[in-house]
Gaussian input, Z-matrix of N, CA and C with variables (Angstrom, degrees):
# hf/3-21g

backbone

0 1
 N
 C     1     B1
 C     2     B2     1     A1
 N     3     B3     2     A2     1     D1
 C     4     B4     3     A3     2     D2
 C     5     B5     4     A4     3     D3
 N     6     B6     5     A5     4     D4
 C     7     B7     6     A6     5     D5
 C     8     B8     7     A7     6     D6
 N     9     B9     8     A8     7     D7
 C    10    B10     9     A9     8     D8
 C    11    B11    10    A10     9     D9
 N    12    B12    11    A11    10    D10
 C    13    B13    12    A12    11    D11
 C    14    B14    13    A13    12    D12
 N    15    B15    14    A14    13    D13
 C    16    B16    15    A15    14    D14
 C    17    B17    16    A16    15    D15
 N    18    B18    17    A17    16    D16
 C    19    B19    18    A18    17    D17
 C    20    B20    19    A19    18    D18
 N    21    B21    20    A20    19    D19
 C    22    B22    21    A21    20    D20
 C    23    B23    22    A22    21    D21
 N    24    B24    23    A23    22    D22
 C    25    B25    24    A24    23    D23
 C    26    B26    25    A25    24    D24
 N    27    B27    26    A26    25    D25
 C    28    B28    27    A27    26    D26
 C    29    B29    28    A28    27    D27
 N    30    B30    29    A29    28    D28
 C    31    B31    30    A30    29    D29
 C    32    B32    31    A31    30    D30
 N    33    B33    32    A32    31    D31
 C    34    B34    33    A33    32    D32
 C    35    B35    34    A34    33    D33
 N    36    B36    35    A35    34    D34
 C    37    B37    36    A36    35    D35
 C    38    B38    37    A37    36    D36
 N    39    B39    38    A38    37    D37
 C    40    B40    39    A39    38    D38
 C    41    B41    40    A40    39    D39
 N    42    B42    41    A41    40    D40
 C    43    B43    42    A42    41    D41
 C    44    B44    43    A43    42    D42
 N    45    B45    44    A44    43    D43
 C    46    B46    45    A45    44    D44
 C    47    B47    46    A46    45    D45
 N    48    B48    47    A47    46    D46
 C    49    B49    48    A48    47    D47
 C    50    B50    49    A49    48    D48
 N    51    B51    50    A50    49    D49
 C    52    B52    51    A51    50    D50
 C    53    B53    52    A52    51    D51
 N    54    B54    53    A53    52    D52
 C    55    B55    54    A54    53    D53
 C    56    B56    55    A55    54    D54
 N    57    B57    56    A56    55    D55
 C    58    B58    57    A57    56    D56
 C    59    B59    58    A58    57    D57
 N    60    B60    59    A59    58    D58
 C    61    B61    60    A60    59    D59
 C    62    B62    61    A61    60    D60
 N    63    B63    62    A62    61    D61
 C    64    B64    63    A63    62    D62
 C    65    B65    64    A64    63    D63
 N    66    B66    65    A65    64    D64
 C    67    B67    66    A66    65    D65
 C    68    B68    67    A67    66    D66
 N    69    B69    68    A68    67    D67
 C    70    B70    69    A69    68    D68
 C    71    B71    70    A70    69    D69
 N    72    B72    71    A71    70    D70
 C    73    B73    72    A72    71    D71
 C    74    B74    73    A73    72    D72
 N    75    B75    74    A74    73    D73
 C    76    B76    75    A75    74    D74
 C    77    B77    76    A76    75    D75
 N    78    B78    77    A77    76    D76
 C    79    B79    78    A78    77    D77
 C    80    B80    79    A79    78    D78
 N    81    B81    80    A80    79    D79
 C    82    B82    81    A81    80    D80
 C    83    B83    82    A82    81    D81
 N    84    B84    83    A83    82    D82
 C    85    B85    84    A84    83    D83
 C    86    B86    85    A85    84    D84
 N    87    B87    86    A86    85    D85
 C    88    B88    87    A87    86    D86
 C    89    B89    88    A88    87    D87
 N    90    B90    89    A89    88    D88
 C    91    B91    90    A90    89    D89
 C    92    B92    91    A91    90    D90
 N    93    B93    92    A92    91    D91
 C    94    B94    93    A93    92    D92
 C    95    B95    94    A94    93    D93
 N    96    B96    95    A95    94    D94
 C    97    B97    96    A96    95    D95
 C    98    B98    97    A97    96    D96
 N    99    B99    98    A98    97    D97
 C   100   B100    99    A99    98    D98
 C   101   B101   100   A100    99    D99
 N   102   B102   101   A101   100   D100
 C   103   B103   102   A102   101   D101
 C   104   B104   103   A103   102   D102
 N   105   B105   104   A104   103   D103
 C   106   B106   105   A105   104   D104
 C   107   B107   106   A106   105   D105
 N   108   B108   107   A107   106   D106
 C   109   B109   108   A108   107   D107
 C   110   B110   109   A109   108   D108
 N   111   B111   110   A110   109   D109
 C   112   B112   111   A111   110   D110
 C   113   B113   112   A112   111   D111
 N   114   B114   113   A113   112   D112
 C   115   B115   114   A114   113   D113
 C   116   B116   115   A115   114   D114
 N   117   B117   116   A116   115   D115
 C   118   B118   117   A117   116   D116
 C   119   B119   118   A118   117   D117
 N   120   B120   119   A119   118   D118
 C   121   B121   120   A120   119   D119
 C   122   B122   121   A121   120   D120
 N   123   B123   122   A122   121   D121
 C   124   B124   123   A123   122   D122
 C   125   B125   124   A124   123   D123
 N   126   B126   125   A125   124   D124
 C   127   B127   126   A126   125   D125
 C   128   B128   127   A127   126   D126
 N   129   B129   128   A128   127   D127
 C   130   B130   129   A129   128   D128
 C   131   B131   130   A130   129   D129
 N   132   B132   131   A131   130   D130
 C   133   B133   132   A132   131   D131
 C   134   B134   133   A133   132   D132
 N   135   B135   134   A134   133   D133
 C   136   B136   135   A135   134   D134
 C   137   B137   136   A136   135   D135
 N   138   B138   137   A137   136   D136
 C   139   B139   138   A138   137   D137
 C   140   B140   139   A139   138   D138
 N   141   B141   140   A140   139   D139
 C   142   B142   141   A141   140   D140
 C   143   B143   142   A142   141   D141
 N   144   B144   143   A143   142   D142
 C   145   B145   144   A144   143   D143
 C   146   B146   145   A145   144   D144
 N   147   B147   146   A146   145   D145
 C   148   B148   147   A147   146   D146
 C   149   B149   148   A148   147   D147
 N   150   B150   149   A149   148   D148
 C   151   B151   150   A150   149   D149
 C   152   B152   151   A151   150   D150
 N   153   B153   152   A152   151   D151
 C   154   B154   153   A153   152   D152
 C   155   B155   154   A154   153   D153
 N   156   B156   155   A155   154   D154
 C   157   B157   156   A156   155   D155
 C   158   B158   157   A157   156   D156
 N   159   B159   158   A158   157   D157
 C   160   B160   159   A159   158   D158
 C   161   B161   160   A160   159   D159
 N   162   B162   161   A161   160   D160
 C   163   B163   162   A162   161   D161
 C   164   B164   163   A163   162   D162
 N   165   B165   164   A164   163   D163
 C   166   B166   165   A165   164   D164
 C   167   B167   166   A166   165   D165
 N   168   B168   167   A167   166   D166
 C   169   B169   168   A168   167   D167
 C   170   B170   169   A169   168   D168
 N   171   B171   170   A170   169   D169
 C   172   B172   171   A171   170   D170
 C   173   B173   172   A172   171   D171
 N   174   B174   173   A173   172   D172
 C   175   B175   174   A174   173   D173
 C   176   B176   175   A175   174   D174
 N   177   B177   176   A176   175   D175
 C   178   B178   177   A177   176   D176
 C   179   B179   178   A178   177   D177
 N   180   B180   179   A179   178   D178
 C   181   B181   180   A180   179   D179
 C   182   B182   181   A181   180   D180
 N   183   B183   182   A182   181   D181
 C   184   B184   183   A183   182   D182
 C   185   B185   184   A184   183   D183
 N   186   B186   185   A185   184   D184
 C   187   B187   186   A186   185   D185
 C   188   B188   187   A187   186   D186
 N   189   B189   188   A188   187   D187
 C   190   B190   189   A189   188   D188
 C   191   B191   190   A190   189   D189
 N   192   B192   191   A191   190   D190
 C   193   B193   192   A192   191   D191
 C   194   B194   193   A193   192   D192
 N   195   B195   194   A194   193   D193
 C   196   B196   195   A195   194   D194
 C   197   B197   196   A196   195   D195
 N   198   B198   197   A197   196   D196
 C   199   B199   198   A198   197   D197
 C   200   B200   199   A199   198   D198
 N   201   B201   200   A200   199   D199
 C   202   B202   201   A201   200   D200
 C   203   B203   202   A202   201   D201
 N   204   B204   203   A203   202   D202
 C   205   B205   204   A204   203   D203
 C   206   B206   205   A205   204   D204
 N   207   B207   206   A206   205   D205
 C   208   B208   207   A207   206   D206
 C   209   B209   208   A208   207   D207
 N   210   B210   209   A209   208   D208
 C   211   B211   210   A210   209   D209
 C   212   B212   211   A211   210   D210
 N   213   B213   212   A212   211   D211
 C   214   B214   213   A213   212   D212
 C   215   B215   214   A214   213   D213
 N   216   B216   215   A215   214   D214
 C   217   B217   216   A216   215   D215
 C   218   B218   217   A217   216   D216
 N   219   B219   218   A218   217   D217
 C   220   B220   219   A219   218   D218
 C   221   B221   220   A220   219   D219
 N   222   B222   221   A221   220   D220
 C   223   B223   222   A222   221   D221
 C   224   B224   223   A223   222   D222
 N   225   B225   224   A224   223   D223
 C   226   B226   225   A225   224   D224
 C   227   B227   226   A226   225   D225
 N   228   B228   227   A227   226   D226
 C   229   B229   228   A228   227   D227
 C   230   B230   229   A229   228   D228

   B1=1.4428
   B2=1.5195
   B3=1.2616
   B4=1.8888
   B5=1.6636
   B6=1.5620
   B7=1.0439
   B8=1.3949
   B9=1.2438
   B10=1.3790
   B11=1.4906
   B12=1.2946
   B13=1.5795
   B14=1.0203
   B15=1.6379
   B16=1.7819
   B17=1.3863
   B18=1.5917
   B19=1.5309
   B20=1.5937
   B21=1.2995
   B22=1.6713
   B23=1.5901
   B24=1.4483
   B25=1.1829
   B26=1.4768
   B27=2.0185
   B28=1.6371
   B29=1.3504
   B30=1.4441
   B31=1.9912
   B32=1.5227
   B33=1.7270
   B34=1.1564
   B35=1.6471
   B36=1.3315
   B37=1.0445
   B38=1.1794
   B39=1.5366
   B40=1.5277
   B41=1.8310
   B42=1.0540
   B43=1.4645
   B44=1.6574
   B45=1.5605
   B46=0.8730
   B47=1.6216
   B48=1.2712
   B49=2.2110
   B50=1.2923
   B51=1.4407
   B52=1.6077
   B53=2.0941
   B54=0.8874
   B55=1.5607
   B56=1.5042
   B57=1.3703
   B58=1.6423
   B59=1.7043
   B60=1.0728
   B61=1.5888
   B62=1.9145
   B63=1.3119
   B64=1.9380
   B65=2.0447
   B66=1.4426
   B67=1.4946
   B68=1.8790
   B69=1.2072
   B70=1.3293
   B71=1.7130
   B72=1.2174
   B73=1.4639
   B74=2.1048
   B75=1.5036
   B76=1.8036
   B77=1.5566
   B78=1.3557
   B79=1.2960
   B80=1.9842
   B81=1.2451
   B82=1.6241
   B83=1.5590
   B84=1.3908
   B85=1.6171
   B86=1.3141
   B87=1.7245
   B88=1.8474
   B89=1.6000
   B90=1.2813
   B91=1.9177
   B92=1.5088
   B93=1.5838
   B94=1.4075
   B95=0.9766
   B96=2.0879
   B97=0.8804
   B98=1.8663
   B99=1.3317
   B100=0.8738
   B101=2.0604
   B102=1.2681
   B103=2.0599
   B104=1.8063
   B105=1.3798
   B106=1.9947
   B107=1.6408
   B108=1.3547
   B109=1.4657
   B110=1.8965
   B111=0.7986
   B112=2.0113
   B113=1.5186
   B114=0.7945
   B115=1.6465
   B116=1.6121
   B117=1.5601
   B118=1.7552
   B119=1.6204
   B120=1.5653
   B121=1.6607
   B122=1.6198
   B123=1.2519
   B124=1.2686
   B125=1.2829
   B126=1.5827
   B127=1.5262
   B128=1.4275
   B129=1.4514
   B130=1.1033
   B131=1.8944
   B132=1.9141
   B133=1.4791
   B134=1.3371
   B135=1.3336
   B136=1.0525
   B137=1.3337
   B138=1.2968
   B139=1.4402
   B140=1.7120
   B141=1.2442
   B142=1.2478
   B143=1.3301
   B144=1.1638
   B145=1.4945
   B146=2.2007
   B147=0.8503
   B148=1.4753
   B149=1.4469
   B150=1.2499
   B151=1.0279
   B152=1.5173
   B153=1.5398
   B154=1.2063
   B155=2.0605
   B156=1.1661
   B157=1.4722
   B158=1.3714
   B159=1.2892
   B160=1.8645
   B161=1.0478
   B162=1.6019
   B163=1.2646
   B164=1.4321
   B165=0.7990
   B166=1.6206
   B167=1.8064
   B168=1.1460
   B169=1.7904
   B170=2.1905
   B171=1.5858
   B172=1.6430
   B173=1.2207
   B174=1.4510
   B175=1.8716
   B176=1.7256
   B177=1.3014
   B178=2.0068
   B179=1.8730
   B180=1.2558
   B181=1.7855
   B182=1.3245
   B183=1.7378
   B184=1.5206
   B185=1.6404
   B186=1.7716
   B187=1.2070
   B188=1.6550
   B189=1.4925
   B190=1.5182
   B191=1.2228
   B192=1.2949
   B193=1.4691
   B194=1.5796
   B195=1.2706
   B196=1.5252
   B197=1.1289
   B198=1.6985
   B199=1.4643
   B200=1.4365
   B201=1.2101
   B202=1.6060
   B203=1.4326
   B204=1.5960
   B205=0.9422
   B206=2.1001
   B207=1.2929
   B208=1.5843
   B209=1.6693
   B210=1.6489
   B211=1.7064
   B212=1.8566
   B213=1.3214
   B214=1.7498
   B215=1.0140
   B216=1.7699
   B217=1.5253
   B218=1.9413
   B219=1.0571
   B220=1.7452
   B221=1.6606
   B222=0.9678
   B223=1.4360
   B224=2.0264
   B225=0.9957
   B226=1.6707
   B227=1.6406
   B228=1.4486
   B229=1.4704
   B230=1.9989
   A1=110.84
   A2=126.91
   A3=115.91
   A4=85.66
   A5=136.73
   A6=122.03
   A7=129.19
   A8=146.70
   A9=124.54
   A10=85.96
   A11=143.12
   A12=123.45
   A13=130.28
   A14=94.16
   A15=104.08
   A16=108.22
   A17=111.19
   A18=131.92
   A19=111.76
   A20=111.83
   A21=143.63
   A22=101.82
   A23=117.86
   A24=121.53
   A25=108.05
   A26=104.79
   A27=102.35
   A28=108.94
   A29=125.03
   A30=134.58
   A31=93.43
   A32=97.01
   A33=126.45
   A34=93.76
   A35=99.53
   A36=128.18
   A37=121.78
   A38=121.93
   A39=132.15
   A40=103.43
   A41=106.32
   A42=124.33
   A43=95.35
   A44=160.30
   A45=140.90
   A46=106.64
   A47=88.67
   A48=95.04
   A49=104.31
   A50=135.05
   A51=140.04
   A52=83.40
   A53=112.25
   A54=121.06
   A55=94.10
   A56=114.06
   A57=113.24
   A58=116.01
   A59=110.40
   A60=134.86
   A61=82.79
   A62=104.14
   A63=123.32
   A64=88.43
   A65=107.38
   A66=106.39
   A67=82.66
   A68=114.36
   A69=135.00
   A70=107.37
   A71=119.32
   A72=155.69
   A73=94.46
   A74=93.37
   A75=99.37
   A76=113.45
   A77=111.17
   A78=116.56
   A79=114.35
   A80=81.30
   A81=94.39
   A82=104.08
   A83=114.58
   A84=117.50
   A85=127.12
   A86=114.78
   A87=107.17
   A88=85.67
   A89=124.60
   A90=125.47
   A91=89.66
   A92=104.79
   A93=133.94
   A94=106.60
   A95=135.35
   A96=109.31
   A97=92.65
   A98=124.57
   A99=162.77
   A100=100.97
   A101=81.77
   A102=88.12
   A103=128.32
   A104=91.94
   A105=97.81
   A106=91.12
   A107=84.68
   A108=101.80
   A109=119.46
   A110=93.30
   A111=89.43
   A112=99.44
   A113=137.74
   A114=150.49
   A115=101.16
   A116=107.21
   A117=105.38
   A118=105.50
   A119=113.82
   A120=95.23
   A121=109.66
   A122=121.79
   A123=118.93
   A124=141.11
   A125=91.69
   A126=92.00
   A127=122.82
   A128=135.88
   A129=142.65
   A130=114.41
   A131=82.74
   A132=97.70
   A133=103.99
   A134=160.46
   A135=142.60
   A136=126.25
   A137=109.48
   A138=108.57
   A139=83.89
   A140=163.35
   A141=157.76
   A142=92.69
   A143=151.72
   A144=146.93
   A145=92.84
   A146=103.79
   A147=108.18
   A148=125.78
   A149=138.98
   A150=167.24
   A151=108.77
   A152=106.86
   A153=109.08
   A154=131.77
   A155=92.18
   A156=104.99
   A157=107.98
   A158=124.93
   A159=103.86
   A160=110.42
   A161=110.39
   A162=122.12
   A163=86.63
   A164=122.18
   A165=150.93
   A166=118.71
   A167=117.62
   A168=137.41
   A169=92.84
   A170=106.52
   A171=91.56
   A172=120.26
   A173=95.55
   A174=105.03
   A175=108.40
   A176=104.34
   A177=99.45
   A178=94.67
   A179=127.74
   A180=104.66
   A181=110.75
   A182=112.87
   A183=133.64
   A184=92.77
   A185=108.41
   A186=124.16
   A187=117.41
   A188=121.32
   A189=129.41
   A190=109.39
   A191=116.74
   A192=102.51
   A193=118.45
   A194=115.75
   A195=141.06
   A196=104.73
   A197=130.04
   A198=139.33
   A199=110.63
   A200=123.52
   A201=144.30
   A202=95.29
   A203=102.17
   A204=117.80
   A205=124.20
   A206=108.60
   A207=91.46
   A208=140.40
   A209=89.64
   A210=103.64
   A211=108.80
   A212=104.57
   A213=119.70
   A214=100.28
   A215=122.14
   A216=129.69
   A217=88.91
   A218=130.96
   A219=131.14
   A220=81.31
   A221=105.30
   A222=81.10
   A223=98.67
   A224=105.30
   A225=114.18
   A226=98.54
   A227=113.35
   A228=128.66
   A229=79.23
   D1=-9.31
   D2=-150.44
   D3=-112.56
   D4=-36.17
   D5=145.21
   D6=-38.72
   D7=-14.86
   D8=176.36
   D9=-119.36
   D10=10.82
   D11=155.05
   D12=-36.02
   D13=-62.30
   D14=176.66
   D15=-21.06
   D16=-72.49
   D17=178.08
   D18=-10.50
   D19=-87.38
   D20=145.04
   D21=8.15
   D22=-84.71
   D23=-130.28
   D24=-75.90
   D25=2.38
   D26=178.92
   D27=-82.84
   D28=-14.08
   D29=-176.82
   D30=-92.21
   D31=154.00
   D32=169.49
   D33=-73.62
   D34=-175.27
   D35=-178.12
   D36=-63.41
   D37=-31.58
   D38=-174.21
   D39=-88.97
   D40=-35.25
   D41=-172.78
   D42=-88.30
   D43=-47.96
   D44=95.92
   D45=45.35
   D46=-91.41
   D47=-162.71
   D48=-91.10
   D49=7.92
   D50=171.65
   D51=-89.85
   D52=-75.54
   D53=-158.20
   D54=-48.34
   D55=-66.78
   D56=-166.90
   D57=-49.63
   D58=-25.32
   D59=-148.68
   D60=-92.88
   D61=-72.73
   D62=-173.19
   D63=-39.15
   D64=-53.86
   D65=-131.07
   D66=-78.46
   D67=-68.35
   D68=163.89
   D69=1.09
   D70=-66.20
   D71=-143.12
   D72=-95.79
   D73=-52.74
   D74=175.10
   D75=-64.47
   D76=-29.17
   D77=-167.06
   D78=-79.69
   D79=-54.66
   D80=173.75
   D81=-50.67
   D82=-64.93
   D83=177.40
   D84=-52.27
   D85=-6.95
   D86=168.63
   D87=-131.44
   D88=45.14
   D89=-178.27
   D90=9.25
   D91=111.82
   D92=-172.49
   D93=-166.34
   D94=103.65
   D95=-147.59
   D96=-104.40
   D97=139.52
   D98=168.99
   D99=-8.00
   D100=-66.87
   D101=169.21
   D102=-86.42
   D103=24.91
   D104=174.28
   D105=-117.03
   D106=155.57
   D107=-178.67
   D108=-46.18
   D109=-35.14
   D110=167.41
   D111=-64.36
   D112=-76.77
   D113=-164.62
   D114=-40.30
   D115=-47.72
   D116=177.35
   D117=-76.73
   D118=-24.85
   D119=179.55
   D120=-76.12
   D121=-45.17
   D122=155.00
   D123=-13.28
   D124=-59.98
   D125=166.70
   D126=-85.74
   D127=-34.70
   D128=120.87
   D129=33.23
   D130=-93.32
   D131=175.90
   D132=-70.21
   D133=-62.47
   D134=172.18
   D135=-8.71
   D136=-64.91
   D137=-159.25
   D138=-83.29
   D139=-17.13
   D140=173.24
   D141=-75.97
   D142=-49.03
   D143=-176.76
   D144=-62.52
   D145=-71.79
   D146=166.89
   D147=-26.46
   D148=-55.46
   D149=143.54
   D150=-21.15
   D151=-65.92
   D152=170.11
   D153=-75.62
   D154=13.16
   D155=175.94
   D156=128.99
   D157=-36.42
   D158=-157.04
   D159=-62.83
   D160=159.20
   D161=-162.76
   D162=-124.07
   D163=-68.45
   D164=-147.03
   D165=-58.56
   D166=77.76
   D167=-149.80
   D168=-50.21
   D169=-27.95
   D170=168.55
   D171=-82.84
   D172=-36.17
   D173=-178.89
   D174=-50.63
   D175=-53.01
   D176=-170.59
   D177=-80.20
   D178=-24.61
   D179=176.41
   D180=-51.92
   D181=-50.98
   D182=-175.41
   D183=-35.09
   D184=-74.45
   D185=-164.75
   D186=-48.25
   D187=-37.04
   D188=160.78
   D189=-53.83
   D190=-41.95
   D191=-161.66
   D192=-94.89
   D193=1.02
   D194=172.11
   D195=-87.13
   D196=-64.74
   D197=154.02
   D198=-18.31
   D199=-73.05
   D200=-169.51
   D201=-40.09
   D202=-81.39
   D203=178.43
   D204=-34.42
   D205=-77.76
   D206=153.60
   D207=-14.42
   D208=-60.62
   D209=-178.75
   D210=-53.92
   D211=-45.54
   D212=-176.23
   D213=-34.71
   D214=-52.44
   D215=-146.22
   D216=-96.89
   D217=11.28
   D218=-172.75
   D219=-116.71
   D220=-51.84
   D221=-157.57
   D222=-130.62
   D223=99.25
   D224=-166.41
   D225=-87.58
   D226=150.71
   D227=-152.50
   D228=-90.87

């Protein structure tokens, strides 16, 4: 968890429990565990999707999982 703080500590409080809640919730649903490098880009882009306005807890999952998805094809396992 103290690795993706950094991430964290640029959102308020509401943005905070939108990101943790979105990223948390994305991870479990493609078993991704939360502290490997997908899980920190995730959250990553999250809170930068956040940052830049979203509000909306389907709108930024959509947006992770489009993101994600992109990144796969940049950088293939």
């Amino acid at each position: 968890m103290a690795m993706y703080l950094q991430y964290l500590l640029t959102l308020d409080n509401d943005g905070i429990e939108l990101v943790t809640n979105v990223v948390s919730d994305w991870c479990k649903t493609h078993h991704i565990p939360l502290e490997c490098d997908l899980g920190l880009e995730a959250m990553r882009f999250a809170v930068a999707r956040t940052l830049a306005g979203e509000k909306s807890p389907v709108a930024l999952a959509e947006a992770i999982t489009a993101h994600m998805h992109v990144e796969s094809f940049r950088h293939p396992s």
